[in-house]
Biotite code that builds the C-alpha atoms (Angstrom):
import biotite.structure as struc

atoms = struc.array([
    struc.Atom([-7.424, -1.708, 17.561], chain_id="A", res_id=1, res_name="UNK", atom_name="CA", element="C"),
    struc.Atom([-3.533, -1.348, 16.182], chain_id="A", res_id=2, res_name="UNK", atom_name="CA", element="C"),
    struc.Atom([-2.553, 1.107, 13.921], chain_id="A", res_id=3, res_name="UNK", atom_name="CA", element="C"),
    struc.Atom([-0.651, -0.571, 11.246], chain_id="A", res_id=4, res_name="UNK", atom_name="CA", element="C"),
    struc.Atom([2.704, 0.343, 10.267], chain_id="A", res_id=5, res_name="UNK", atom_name="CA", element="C"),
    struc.Atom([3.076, 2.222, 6.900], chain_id="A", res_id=6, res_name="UNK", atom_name="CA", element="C"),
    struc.Atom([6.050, 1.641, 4.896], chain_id="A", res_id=7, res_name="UNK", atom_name="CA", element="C"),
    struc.Atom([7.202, 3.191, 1.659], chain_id="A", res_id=8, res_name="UNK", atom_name="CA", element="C"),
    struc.Atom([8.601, 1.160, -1.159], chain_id="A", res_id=9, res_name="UNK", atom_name="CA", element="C"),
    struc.Atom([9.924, 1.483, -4.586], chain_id="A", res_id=10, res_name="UNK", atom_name="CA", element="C"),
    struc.Atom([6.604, 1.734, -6.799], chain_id="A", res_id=11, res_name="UNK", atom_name="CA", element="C"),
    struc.Atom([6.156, -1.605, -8.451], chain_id="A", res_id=12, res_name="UNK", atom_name="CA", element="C"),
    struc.Atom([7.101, -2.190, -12.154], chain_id="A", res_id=13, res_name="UNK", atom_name="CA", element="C"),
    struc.Atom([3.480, -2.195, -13.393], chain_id="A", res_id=14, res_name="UNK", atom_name="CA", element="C"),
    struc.Atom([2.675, 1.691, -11.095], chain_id="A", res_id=15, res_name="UNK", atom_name="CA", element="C"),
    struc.Atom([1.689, 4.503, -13.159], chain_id="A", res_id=16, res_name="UNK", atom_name="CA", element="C"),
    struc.Atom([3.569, 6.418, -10.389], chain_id="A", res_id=17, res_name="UNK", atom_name="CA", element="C"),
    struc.Atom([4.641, 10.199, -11.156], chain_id="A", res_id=18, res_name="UNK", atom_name="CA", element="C"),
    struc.Atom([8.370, 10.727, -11.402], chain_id="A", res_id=19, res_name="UNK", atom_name="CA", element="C"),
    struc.Atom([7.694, 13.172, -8.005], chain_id="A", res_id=20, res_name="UNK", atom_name="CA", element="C"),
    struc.Atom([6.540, 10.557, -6.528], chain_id="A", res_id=21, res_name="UNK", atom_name="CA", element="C"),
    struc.Atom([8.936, 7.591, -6.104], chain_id="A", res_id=22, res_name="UNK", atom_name="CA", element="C"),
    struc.Atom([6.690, 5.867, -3.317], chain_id="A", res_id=23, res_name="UNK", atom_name="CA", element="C"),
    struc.Atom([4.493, 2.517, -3.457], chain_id="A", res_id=24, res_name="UNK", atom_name="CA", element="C"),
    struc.Atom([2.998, 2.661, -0.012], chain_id="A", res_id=25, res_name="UNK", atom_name="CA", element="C"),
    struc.Atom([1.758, -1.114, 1.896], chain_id="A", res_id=26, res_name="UNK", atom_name="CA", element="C"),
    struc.Atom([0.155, -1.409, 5.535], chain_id="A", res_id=27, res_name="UNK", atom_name="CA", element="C"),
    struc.Atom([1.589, -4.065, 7.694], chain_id="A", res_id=28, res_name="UNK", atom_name="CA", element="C"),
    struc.Atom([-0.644, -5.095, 10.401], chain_id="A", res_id=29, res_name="UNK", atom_name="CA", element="C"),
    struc.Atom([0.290, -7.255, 12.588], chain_id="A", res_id=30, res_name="UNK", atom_name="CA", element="C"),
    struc.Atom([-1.254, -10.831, 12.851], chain_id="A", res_id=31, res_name="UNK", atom_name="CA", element="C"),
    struc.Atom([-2.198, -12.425, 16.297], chain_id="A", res_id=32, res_name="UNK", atom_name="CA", element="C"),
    struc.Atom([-3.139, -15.442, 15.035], chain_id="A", res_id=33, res_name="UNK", atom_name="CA", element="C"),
    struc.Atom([-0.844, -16.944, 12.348], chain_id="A", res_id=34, res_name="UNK", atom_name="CA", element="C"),
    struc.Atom([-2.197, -20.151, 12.123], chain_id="A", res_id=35, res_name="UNK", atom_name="CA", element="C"),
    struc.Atom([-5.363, -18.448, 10.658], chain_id="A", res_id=36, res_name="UNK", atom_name="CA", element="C"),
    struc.Atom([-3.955, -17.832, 7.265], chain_id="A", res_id=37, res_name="UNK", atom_name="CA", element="C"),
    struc.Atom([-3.738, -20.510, 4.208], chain_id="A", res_id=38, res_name="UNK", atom_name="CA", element="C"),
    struc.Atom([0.395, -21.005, 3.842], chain_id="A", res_id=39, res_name="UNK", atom_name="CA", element="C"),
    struc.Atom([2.026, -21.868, -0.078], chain_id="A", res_id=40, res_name="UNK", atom_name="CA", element="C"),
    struc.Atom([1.827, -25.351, -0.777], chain_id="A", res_id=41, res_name="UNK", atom_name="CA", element="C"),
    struc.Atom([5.412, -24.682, -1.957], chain_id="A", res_id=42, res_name="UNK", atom_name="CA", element="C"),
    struc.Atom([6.411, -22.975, 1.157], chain_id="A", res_id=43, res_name="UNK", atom_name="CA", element="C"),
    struc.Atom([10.019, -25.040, 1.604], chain_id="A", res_id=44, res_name="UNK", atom_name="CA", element="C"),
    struc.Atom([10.586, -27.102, 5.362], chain_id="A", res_id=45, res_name="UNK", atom_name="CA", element="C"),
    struc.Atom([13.085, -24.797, 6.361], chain_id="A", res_id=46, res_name="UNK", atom_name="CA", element="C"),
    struc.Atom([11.508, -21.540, 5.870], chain_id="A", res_id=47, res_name="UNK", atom_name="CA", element="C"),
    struc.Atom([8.086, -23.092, 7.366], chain_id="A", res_id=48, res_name="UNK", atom_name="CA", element="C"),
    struc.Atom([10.151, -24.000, 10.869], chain_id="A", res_id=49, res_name="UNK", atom_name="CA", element="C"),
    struc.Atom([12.016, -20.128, 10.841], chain_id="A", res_id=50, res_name="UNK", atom_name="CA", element="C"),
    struc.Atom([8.386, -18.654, 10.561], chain_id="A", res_id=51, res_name="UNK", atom_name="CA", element="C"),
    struc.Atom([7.007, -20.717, 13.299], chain_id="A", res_id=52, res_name="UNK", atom_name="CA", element="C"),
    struc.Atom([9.550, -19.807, 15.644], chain_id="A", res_id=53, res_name="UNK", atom_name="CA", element="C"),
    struc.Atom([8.659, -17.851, 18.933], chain_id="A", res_id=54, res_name="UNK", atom_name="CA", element="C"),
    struc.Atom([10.046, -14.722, 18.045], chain_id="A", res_id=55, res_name="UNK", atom_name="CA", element="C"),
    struc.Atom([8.769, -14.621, 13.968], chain_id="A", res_id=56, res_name="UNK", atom_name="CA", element="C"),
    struc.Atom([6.576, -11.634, 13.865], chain_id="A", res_id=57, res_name="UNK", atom_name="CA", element="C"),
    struc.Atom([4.036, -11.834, 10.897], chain_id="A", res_id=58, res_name="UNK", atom_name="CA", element="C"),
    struc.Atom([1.961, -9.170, 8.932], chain_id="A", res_id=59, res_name="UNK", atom_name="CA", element="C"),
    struc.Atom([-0.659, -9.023, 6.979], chain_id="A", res_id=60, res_name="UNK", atom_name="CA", element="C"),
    struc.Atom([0.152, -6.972, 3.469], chain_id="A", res_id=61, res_name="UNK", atom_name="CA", element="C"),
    struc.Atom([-2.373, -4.463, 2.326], chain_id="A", res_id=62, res_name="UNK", atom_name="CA", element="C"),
    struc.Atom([-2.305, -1.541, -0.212], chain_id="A", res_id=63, res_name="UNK", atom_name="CA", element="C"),
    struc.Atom([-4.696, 0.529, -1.972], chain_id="A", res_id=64, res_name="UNK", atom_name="CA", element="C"),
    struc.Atom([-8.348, -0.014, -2.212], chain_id="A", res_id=65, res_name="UNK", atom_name="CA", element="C"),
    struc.Atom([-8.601, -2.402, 0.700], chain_id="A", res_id=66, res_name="UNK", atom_name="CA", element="C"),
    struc.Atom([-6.354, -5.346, -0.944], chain_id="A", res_id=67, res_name="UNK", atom_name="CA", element="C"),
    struc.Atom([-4.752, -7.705, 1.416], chain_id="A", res_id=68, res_name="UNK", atom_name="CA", element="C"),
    struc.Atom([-1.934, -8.472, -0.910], chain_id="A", res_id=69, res_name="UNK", atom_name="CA", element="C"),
    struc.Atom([0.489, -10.750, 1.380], chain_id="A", res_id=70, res_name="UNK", atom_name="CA", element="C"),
    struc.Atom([2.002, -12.149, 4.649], chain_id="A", res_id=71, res_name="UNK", atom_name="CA", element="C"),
    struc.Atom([5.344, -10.169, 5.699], chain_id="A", res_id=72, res_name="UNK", atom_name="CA", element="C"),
    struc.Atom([7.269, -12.291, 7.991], chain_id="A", res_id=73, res_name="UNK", atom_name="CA", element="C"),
    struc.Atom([10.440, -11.178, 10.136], chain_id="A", res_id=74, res_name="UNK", atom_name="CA", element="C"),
    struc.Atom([12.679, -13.826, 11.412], chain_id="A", res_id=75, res_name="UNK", atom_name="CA", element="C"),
    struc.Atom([16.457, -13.674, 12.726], chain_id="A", res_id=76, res_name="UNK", atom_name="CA", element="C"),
    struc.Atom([18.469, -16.817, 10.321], chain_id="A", res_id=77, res_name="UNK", atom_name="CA", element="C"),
    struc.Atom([22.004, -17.991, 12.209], chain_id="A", res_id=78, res_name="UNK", atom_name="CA", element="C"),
    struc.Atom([23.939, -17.308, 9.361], chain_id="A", res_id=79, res_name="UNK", atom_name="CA", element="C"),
    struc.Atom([22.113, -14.201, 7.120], chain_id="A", res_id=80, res_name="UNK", atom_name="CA", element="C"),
    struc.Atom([20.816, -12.058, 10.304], chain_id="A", res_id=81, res_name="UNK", atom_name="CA", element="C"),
    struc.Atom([17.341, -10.816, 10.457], chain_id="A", res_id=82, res_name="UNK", atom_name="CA", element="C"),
    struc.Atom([15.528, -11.594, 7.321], chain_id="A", res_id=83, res_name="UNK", atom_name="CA", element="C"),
    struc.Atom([12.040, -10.918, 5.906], chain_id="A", res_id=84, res_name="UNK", atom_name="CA", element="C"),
    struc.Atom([10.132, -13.323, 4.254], chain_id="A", res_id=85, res_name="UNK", atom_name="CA", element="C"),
    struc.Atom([7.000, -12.481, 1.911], chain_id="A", res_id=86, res_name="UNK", atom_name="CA", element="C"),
    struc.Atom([4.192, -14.321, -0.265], chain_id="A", res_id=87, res_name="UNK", atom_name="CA", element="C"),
    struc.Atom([1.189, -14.047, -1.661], chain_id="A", res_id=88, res_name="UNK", atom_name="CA", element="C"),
    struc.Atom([-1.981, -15.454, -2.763], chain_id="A", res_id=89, res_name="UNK", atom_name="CA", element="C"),
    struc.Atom([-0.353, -17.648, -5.745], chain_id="A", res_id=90, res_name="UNK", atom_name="CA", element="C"),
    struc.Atom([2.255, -18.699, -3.789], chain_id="A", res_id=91, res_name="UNK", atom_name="CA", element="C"),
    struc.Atom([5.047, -16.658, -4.416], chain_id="A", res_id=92, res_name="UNK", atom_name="CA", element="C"),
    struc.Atom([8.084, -16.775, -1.746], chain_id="A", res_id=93, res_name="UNK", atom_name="CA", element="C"),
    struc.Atom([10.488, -14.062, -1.437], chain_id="A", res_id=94, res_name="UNK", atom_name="CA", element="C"),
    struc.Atom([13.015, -13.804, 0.881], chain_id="A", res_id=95, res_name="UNK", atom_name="CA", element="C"),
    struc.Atom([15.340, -10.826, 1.386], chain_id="A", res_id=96, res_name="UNK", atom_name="CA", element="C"),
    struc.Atom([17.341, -8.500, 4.050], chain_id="A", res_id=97, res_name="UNK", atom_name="CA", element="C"),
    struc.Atom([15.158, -5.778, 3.886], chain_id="A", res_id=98, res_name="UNK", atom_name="CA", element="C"),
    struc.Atom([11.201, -5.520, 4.034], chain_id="A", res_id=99, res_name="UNK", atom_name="CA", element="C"),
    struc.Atom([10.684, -3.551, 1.202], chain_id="A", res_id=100, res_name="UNK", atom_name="CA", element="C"),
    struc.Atom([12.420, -6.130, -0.820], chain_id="A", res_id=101, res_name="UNK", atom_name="CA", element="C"),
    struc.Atom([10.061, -8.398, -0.288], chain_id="A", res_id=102, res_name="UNK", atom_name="CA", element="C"),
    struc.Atom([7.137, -6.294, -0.649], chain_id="A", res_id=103, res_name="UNK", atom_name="CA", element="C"),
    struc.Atom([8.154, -4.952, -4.095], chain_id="A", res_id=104, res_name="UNK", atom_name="CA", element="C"),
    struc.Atom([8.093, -8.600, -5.493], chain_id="A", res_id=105, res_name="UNK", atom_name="CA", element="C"),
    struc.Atom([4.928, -9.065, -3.879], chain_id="A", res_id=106, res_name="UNK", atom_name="CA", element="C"),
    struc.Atom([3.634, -5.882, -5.015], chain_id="A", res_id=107, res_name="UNK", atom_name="CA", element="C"),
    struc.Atom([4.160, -6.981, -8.598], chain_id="A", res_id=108, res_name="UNK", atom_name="CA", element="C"),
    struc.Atom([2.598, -9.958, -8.327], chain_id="A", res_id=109, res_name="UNK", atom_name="CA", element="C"),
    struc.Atom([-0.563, -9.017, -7.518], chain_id="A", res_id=110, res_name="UNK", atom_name="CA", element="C"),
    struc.Atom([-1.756, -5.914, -9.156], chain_id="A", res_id=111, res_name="UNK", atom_name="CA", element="C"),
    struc.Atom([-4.255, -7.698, -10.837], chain_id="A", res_id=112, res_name="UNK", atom_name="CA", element="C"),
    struc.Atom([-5.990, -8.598, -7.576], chain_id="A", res_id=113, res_name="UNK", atom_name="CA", element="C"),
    struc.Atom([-9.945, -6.976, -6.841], chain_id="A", res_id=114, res_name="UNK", atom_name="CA", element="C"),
    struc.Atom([-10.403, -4.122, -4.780], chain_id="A", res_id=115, res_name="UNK", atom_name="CA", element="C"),
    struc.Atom([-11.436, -5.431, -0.881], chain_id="A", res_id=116, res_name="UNK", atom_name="CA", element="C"),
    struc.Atom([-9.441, -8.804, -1.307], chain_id="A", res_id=117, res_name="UNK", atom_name="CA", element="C"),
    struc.Atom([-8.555, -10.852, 1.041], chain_id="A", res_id=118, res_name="UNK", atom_name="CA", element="C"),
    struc.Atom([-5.777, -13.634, 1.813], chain_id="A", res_id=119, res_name="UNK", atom_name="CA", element="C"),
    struc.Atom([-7.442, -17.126, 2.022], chain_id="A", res_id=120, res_name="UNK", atom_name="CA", element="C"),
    struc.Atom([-7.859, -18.274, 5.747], chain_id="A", res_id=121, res_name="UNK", atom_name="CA", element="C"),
    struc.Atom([-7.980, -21.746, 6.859], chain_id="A", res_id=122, res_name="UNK", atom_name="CA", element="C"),
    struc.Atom([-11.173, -23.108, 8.453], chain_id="A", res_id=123, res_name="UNK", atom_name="CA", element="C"),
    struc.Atom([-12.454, -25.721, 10.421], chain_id="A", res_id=124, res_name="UNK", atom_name="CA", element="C"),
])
């Protein structure tokens, strides 16, 4: 098994974060198998064919109490440079220079989600 990569974030809008502690934390693990995960319906052509380049590395998102929040995507874009590209489980699409960015958006827009949830997978 991989050890995810931990990275700190601004604490989303809704976090009853202390002022001494400035820090949302989210566990990127990194996914073998992205054709295993449900995309957005409104996931636009262009971004679709950047993430399903050779060299897109993809993530799954999860925070506190077990939630799998999101997919974090990295991908280079010709003009913009490396670029990260986030959404989550209502379809949200955020895409931004920097990871944390992204995961701040997504962050937001899921706080409501169960403890233990998971990102919907496709099957068949």
């Amino acid at each position: 098994m991989r050890l995810p990569i931990r990275i700190s974030t601004s604490p989303p809008s809704f976090s009853p974060t202390a002022d001494d502690d400035m820090s949302f934390y989210c566990d990127l693990r990194e996914i073998a198998d992205r054709a295993s995960y449900a995309m957005p319906d409104s996931l636009p052509a262009e971004i679709a064919e950047a993430l399903s380049r050779p060299l897109t590395v993809a993530y799954s998102v999860l925070v506190s109490e077990d939630r799998e929040i999101g997919l974090l995507f990295c991908h280079e874009d010709e003009e913009e440079g490396l670029m990260y590209c986030a959404f989550d489980p209502f379809g949200t699409i955020t895409r931004e220079p920097a990871a944390n960015e992204a995961l701040w958006t997504i962050a937001n827009t899921t706080r409501d989600l169960p403890p233990g949830h998971r990102l919907s997978r496709v099957t068949g």
